[in-house]
C-alpha positions in Angstrom: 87.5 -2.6 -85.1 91.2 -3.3 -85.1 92.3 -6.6 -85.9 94.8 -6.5 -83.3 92.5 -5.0 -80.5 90.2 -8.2 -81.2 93.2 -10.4 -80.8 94.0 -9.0 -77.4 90.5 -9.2 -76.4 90.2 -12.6 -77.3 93.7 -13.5 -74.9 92.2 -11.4 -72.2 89.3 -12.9 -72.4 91.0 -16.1 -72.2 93.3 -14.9 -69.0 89.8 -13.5 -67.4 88.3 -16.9 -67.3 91.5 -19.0 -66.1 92.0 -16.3 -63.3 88.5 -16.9 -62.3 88.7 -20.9 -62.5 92.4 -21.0 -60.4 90.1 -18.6 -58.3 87.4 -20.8 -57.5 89.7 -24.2 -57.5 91.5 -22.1 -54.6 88.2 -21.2 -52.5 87.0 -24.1 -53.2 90.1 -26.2 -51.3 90.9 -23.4 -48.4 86.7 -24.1 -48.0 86.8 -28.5 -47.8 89.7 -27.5 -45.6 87.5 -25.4 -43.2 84.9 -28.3 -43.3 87.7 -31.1 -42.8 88.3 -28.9 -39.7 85.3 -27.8 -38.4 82.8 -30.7 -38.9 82.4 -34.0 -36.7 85.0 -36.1 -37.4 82.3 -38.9 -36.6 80.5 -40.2 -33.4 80.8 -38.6 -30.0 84.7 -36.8 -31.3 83.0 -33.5 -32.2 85.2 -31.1 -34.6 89.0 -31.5 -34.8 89.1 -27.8 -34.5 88.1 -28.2 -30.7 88.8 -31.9 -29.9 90.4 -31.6 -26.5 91.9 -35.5 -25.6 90.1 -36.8 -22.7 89.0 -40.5 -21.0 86.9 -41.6 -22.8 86.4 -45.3 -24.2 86.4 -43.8 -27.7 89.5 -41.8 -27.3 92.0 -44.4 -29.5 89.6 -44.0 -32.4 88.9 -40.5 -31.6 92.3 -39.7 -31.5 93.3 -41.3 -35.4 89.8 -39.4 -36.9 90.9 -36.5 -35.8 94.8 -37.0 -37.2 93.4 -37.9 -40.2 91.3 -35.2 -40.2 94.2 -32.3 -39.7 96.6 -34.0 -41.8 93.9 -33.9 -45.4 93.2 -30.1 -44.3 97.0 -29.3 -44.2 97.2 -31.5 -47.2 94.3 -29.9 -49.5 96.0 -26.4 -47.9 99.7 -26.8 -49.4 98.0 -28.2 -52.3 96.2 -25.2 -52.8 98.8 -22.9 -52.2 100.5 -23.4 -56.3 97.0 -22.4 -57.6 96.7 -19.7 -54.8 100.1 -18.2 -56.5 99.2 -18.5 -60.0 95.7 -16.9 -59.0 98.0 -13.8 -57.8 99.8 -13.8 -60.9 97.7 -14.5 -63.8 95.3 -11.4 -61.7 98.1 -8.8 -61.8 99.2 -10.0 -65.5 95.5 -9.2 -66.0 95.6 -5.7 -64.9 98.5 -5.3 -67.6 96.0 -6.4 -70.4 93.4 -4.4 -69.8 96.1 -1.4 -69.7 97.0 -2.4 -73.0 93.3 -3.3 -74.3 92.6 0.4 -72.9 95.6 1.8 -75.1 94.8 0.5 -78.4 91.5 1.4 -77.8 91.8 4.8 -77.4 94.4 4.6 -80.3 
């Protein structure tokens, strides 16, 4: 084997494995933002998702959960969206590599 094709296995390698971590750190956030959204925000509230404000006696306390709970989805979201970008472009850098690893293979 080529010393050089090893080297550029090695960094692809190495690229393969960061695009699949920034891949999972991404799923991983857009999912605890689902749940933030879609599971009890505690006691008779129900989801955020489908809170509709009503007259209740728990409606002041209802009303902050289910702030809180919209405002740490959007949060984990917009956090998520710098490793969402650098999934996209450490994936189509990725795609250059292999071209390459295929060229000096056949080579």
């Amino acid at each position: 084997m080529d010393d050089e094709y090893l080297r550029r296995l090695k960094e692809y390698e190495g690229r393969s494995a960061t695009v699949k971590a920034l891949g999972a750190l991404t799923l991983a956030g857009w999912l605890w933002a689902a749940w933030l959204l879609l599971s009890s925000a505690g006691g008779d509230c129900g989801s955020p998702a489908f809170y509709a404000p009503g007259s209740f006696h728990l409606q002041e306390v209802c009303d902050s959960e289910v702030i809180g709970r919209i405002g740490g989805a959007v949060a984990v979201v917009l956090l998520t969206l710098p490793l969402c970008a650098a999934w996209i472009w450490t994936g189509l850098g990725l795609r250059a590599r292999r071209e390459e690893l295929g060229v000096l293979l056949d080579r």
